[in-house]
N, C-alpha and C positions, 0 to 999 in steps of 0.2 A: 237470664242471670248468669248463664253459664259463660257466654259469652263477652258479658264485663266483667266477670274472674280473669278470664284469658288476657285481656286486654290490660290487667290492673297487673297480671303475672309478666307481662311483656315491658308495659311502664317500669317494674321494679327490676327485672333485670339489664335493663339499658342503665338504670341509677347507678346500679351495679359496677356495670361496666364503666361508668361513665367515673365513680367517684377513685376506680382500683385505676383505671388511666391518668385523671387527674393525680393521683397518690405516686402514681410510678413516675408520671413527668416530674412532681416536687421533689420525687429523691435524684432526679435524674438531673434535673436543676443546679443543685447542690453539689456536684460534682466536677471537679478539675478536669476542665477538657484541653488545657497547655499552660505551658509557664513561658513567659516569654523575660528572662534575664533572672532576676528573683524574684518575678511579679508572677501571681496566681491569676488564671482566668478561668472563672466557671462556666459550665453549659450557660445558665442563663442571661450571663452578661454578653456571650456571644448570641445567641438566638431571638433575643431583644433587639440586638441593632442586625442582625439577618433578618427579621421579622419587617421590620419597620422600613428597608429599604427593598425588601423583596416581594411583600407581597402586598401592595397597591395594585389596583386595579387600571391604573394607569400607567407600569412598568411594561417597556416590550418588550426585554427577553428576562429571566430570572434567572440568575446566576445560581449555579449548580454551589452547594455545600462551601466543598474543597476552592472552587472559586473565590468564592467571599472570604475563606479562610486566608488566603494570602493577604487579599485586600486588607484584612480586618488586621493582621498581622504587622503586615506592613504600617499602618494607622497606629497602633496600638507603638510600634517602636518610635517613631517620630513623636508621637505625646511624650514619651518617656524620655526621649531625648530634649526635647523642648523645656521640660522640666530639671534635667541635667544641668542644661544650660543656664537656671533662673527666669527663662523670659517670661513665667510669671509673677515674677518681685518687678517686673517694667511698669512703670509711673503710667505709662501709654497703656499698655495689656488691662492695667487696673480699672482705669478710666472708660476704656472702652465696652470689656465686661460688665461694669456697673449701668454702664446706661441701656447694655441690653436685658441686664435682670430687672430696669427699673418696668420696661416695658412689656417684657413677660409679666411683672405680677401683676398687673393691671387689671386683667382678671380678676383677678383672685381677691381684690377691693371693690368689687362693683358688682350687683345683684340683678342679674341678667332680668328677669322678670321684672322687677321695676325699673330697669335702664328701657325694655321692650314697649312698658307701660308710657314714660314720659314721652317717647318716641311718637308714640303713635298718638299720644293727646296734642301733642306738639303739631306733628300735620294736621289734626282736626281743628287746632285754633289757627291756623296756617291760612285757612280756605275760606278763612271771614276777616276782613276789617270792621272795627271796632271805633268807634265815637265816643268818649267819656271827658266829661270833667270829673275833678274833685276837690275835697277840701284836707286838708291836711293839719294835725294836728301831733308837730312834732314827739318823739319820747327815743329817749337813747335804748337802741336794744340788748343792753346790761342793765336796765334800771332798776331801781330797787321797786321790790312791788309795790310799796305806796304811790309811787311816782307814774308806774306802769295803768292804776288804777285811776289815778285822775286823769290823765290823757284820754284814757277808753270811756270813760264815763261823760267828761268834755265832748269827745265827738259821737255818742248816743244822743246828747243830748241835741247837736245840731243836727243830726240825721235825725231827731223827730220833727223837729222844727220843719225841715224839709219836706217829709212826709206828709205832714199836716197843708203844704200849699205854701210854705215863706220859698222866693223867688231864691234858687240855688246860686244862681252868680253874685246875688247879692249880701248871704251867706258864707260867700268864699271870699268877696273884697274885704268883709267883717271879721273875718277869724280864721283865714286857715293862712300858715307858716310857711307857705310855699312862695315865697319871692313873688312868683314868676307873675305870681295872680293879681296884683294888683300893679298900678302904672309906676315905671319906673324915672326919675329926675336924671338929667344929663350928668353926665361928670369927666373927669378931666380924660377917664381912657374908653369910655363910650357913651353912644348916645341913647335919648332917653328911650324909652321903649314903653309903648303900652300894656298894660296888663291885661293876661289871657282870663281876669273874671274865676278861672277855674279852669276852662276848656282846655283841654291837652291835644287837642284836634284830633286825629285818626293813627291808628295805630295796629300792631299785629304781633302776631309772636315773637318771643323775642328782643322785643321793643321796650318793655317795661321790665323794670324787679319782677321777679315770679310771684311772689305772692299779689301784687296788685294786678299783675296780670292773669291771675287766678281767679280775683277777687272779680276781673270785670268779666270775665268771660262763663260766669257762672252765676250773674245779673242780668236779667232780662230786660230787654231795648225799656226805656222808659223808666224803668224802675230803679231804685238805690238803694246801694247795700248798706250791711249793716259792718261797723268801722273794722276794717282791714288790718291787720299787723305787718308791715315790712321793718326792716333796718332803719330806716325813715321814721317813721312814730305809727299812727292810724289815719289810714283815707279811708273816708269816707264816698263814692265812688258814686256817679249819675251817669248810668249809660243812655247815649243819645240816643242812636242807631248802630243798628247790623248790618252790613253787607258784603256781599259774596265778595273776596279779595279781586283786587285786581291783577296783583302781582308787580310786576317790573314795569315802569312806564316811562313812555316816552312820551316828551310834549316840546311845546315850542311855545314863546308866547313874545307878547309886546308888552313890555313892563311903561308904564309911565308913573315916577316917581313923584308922591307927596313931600314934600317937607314936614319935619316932624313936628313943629310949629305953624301944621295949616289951616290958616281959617275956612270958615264954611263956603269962601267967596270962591277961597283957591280949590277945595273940592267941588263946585259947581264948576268952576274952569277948566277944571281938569276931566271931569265929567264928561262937560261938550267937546272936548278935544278927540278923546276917546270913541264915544258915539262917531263921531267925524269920521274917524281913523277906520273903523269898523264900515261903516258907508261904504267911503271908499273900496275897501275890500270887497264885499259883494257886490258893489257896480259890477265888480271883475272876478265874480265867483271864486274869488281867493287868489287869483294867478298872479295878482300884484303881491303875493304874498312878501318875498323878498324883498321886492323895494320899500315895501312899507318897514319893515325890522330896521330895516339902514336907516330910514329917514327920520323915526319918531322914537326908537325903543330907547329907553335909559340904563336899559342891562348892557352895557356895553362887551360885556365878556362873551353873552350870546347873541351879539348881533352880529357879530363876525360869522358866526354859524348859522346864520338865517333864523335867527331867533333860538335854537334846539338847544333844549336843558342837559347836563349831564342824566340819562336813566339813575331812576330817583323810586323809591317805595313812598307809600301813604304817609307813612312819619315823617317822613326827609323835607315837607312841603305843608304847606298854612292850608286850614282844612278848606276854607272857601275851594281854593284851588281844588281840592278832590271832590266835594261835590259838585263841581262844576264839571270834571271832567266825568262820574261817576253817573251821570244823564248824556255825556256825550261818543259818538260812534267815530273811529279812526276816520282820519282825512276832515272832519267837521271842525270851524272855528266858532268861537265860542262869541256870546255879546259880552262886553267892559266887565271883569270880575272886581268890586271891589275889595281891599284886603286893609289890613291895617297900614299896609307901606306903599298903595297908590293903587292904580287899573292894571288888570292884565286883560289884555286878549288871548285867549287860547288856542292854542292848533293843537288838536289829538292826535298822534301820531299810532299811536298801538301799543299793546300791553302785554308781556308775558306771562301767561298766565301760571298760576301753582298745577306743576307736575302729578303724576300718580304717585301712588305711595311709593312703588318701588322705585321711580326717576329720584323720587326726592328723601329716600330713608337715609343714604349715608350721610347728605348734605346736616340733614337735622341732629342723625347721632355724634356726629362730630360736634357741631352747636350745642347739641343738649350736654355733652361731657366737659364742656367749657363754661356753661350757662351756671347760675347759680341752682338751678334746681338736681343737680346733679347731688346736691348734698342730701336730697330724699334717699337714694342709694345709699351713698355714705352713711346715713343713718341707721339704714338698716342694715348694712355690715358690721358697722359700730356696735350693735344690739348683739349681731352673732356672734362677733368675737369676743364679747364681755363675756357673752352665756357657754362658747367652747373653753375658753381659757380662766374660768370661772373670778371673774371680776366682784371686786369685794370693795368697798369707800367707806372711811368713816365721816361721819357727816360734821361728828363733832367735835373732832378734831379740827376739820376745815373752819367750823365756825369760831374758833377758839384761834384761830391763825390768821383771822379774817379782822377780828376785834383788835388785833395788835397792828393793823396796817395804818402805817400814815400819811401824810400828805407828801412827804419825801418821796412816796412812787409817781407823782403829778411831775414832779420836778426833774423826772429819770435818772434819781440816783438815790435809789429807796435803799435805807437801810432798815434790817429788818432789829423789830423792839427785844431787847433782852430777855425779855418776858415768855417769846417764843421760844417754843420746845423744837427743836431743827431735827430732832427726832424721830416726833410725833409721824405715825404712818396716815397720809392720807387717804389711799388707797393701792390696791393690789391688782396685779394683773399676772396670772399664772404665777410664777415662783418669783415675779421681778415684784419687791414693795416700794414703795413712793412717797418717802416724805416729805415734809416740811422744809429741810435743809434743802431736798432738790427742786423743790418749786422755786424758792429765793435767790436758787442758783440760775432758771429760768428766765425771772425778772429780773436779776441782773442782765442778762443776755441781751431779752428783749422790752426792755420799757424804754418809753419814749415820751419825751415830754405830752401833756394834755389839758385842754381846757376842758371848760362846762361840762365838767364829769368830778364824781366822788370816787374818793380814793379806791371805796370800797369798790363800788362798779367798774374800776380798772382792774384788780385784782383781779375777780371774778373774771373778766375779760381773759385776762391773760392764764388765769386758772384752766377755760376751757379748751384753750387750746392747746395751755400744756399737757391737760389730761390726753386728747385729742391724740397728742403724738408721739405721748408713751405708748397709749395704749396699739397705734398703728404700728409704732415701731417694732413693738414686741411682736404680732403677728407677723411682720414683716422678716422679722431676725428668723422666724420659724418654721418659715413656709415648707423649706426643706424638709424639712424631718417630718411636718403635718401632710405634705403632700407627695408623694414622691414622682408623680409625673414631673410636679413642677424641677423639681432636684435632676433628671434626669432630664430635661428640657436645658436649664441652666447649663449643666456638666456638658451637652452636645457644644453650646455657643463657648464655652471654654476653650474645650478642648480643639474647635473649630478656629478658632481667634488664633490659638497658638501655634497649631499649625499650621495657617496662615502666615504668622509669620516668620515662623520658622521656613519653612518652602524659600518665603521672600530674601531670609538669610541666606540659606544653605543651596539655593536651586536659582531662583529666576532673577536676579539680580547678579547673579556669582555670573553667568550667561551671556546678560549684556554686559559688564564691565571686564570681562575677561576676553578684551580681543584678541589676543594670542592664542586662547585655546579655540575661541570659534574658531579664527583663521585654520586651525592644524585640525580642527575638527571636518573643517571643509575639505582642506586638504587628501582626506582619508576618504570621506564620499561622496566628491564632486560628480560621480557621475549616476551617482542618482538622484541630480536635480537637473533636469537634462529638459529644453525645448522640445518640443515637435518639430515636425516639419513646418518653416514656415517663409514667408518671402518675404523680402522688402519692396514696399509698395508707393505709388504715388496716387494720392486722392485728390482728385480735383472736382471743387462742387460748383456748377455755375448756377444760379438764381432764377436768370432773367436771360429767355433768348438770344438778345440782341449782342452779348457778350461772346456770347459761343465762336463764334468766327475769329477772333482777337485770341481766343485759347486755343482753336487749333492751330493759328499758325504761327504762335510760340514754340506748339510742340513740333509742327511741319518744318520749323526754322533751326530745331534743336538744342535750346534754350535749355539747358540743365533742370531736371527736376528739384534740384537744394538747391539753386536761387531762381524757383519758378514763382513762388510767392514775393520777394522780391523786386521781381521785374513786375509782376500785375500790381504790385503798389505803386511802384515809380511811374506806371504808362496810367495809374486810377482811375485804371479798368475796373465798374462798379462790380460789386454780387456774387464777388469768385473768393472762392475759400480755399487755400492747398492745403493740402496733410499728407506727410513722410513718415514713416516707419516701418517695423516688423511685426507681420501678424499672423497665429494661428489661425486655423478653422476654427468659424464660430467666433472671433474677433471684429469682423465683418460682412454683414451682407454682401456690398458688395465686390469685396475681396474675395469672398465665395464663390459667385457668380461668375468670374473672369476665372480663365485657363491659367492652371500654374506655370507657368515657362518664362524666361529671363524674356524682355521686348516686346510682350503681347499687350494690348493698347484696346480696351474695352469701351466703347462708350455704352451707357445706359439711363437711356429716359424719364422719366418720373411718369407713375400711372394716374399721379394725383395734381400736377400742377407745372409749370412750364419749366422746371428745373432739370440740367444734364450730371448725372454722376459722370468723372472719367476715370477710368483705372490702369496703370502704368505697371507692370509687375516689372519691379526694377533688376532682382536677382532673386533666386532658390535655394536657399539652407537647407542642409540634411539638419538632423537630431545632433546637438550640442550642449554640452555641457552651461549650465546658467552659472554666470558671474555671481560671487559672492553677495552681491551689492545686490543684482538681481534677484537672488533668491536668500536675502537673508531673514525674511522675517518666518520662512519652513527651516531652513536651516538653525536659526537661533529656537525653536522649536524642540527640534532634534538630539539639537545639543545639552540643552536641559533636558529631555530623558535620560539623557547619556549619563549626565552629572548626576541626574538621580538614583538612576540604577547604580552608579559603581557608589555612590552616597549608602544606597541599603544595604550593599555588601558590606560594607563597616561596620553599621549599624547591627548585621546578624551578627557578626562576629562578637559586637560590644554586648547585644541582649541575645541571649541563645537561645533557641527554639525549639522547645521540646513538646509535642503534638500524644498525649494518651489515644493511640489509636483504637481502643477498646471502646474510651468513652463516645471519638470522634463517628464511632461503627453505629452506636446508637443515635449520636445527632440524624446522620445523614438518613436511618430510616426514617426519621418523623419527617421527612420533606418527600417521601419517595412517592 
């Protein structure tokens, strides 16, 4: 016992210590540690951004106190100048700022735990393809609940019928609203097309609406759910089969095209063709592969390519085709698939298959924040920030605003009934209230003509979204003051922006368009942009043996090294390369290799193939001064230090710097 007293006396003195240090740093925080012009700067606005840039664990050296202190000083006068200036009243500054705070708060709208959630349900529906039909039974997703009620009730009712044993595709030709499912008649801007019965063929994440894609991947192979709600109305959903995704695939194939008007005679015909075509092929274990694509295929777009599809996923292609190839092994050609639009022969080419989670996490959270289920998030943000900024709705007010709408909002130029109170509060969001005048101001804004909808179900439409973007705005407007990282994030890209372009005014633009002062700047320290020691050299490369002899007695004959290239073009002497210039050590090998001295004539070997390097060392430069032109991009370098330091000397002058050395005494211990 005695021993957890001691230990419980030791806990409470470190608290001690711990809460009288915390107490001394906050007064100590508080405290003016310079003024730079008439501007106040406390301990903690300097030791924040000392903090922040000094102690990463990925900093290599840390700048001492007094170090930063200039830094920060210097930083600190330029904002103030930048601000002098207006350059943030700039149209530009506005614009740019704004799109960086849009994507800072991004965050701050999305709930990491359910963005982590769909992420990771997303890969898991990733790693299976899916087989379903369905039956659809349209409903506007604004409907009025009686409307909402017979749609859902309609397709209960054929999803028992279903269950019971009535044949599903004959079920879907009967009654569900999806075009697609039953055959379509020719007409003037396309042809006719058969109906898919219901079958949607193969499919994966991604691929559908989220909730239909919810709806399948949460029905067991064989069995059908019970009716679905998308944007769409209710499906009713029959999964065929599961299987392990393929991923990315590549195939090849020989299309032989039906007419869409083909008798049974011309599908026998085209039958035997195919079978033929297939024959042939493994007569020649595939190797006629190619000439078969040219001679018989009617894809003409991939017969140029030896038959090869663009890579294509499960959905992108008519299911036959996938299970055909979903039994077959890379390099394997397939027997005649029939489809609704004539035979294919297959060639399987290979498949990419679905990554680990970690290859394939970014790929999907990008998709997921773009997908519609991204608004599960949304939702639940929506819910927090009703419940932080304490969100209030009158119901019946809305319902009383609602009874006055008329068919004039169908028309997109609704005017609202005199009857309406424009006062009336619809709802609140923190101190911001929202009436009725402002919604009408909304739907002025955005209404747009519409059919096969009630007036009311547009309201309401247009209702939820105005709610929608009050109430983000207003968390939006507030982030600031709610969060102050975020506020202190923001302020860094600000103030970053402007002095950016400020610099761009006042420094590195003044630099390049100022050639008279580069010039006079050069003028003053030409000689410390100075050469090595280096030589002008002749590089001759020959190729091929049999040249070699024809270059040395060029050189033997004394044939000028600047027009030695030249003359080996006019005599087309193959394999020979010249090259003249000046070069330090370490510019070239073997410029290296050879004796520095004016006349010395190196040849050297290749250790790797029949090639001769030749080296001419044509003359010896001592250490010289480099030409403007030569060294201007250190030089214009230079120069804008220059312009900047005598720039800050102004600037001290214009903001004066006055440093509390008492308080600066206490900064610099917390870092010692």
């Amino acid at each position: 016992m005695k021993g957890i007293k001691s230990i419980r006396l030791v806990v409470a003195a470190v608290f001690v210590v711990a809460f009288l240090g915390a107490s001394a740093q906050s007064k100590l925080d508080k405290k003016v540690l310079m003024t730079i012009g008439n501007e106040k700067v406390t301990v903690k606005e300097f030791t924040d951004v000392y903090n922040k840039n000094n102690m990463k664990s990925d900093v290599i050296e840390k700048k001492s106190v007094d170090e930063y202190l200039d830094l920060f000083v210097n930083f600190r006068m330029k904002v103030m100048e930048a601000y002098e200036m207006k350059l943030d009243t700039n149209a530009k500054f506005k614009k740019e700022l704004d799109g960086y705070r849009k994507q800072l708060a991004k965050p701050y709208f999305t709930n990491d735990d359910v963005s982590e959630e769909l992420v990771e349900e997303a890969y898991q529906r990733k790693l299976k393809d899916i087989r379903a039909s369905h039956i659809l039974i349209t409903c506007d997703s604004h409907a009025l609940p009686a409307d909402t009620l017979k749609a859902y009730n309609k397709a209960l009712d054929i999803r028992k019928r279903a269950v019971k044993g009535e044949d599903f595709a004959a079920l879907a030709d009967a009654y569900s609203q999806d075009p697609s499912a039953r055959d379509r008649k020719a007409t003037e801007n396309a042809p006719a097309r058969p109906g898919n019965h219901g079958d949607l063929g193969y499919f994966t994440v991604f691929d559908m609406v989220y909730p239909f894609e919810t709806g399948a991947y949460n029905t067991k192979e064989g069995e059908i759910s019970m009716p679905i709600r998308s944007d769409f109305g209710y499906h009713v959903i029959k999964v065929n089969s599961i299987t392990d995704a393929m991923g990315v695939i590549n195939a090849a194939h020989i299309f032989l095209q039906l007419p869409p008007d083909a008798t049974d005679e011309d599908v026998k015909s085209m039958k035997t063709k195919a079978d033929n075509i297939y024959n042939e092929l493994m007569a020649q274990n595939g190797k006629n592969w190619n000439e078969e694509v040219v001679k018989y295929s009617d894809d003409r777009g991939s017969a140029t390519r030896n038959g090869t599809l663009s890579p294509f996923s499960v959905s992108r292609i008519v299911p036959e085709f996938v299970e055909t190839l979903k039994q077959m092994q890379p390099g394997e050609i397939s027997k005649p698939v029939r489809t609704n639009y004539g035979y294919h022969i297959i060639k399987f080419i290979g498949a990419s298959k679905v990554g680990s989670f970690e290859k394939e996490k970014q790929a999907i959270a990008e998709r997921v924040e773009k997908d519609m289920r991204s608004k599960k998030s949304e939702e639940v943000v929506m819910q927090q920030i009703k419940k932080e900024y304490g969100y209030k709705s009158n119901e019946k007010n809305l319902v009383e605003f609602m009874a006055t709408v008329d068919s004039t909002i169908l028309r997109g130029s609704f005017v609202p009934s005199q009857e309406a109170d424009m006062n009336a509060m619809l709802f609140s969001i923190g101190k911001s209230n929202n009436t009725v005048g402002d919604f009408v101001e909304y739907i002025k804004a955005k209404q747009t003509p519409q059919k096969f909808i009630t007036a009311q179900t547009y309201a309401y439409q247009l209702f939820e979204a105005f709610q929608k973007q009050r109430i983000m705005d207003y968390a939006d407007e507030h982030l600031e003051e709610r969060y102050p990282e975020f506020k202190s994030l923001v302020k860094e890209y600000n103030d970053g922006i402007l002095l950016f372009d400020l610099m761009n005014k006042e420094v590195w633009n003044k630099a390049v368009t100022d050639t008279a002062g580069l010039q006079d700047f050069y003028a003053r320290h030409a000689n410390d942009y100075l050469w090595g020691d280096r030589v002008k050299a002749c590089i001759i490369t020959v190729d091929r043996p049999e040249s070699l002899p024809k270059v040395r007695k060029y050189l033997a004959d004394g044939v000028p090294f600047d027009s030695l290239r030249t003359t080996v073009a006019r005599d087309t002497v193959k394999f020979v390369r010249v090259r003249n210039g000046f070069f330090q050590r370490g510019d070239n090998q073997f410029v290296d290799e050879t004796e520095w001295k004016a006349g010395v004539m190196k040849e050297i070997p290749s250790t790797v193939d029949n090639s001769t390097v030749i080296v001419n060392i044509i003359e010896v430069r001592q250490p010289e001064p480099k030409t403007l032109r030569e060294a201007k991009g250190v030089v214009t370098s230079d120069y804008q230090l220059e312009l900047e330091e005598k720039w800050l000397e102004s600037l001290r002058k214009k903001y004066p710097v006055v440093v509390n050395e008492k308080v600066l005494e206490k900064v610099r211990a917390l870092y010692q």
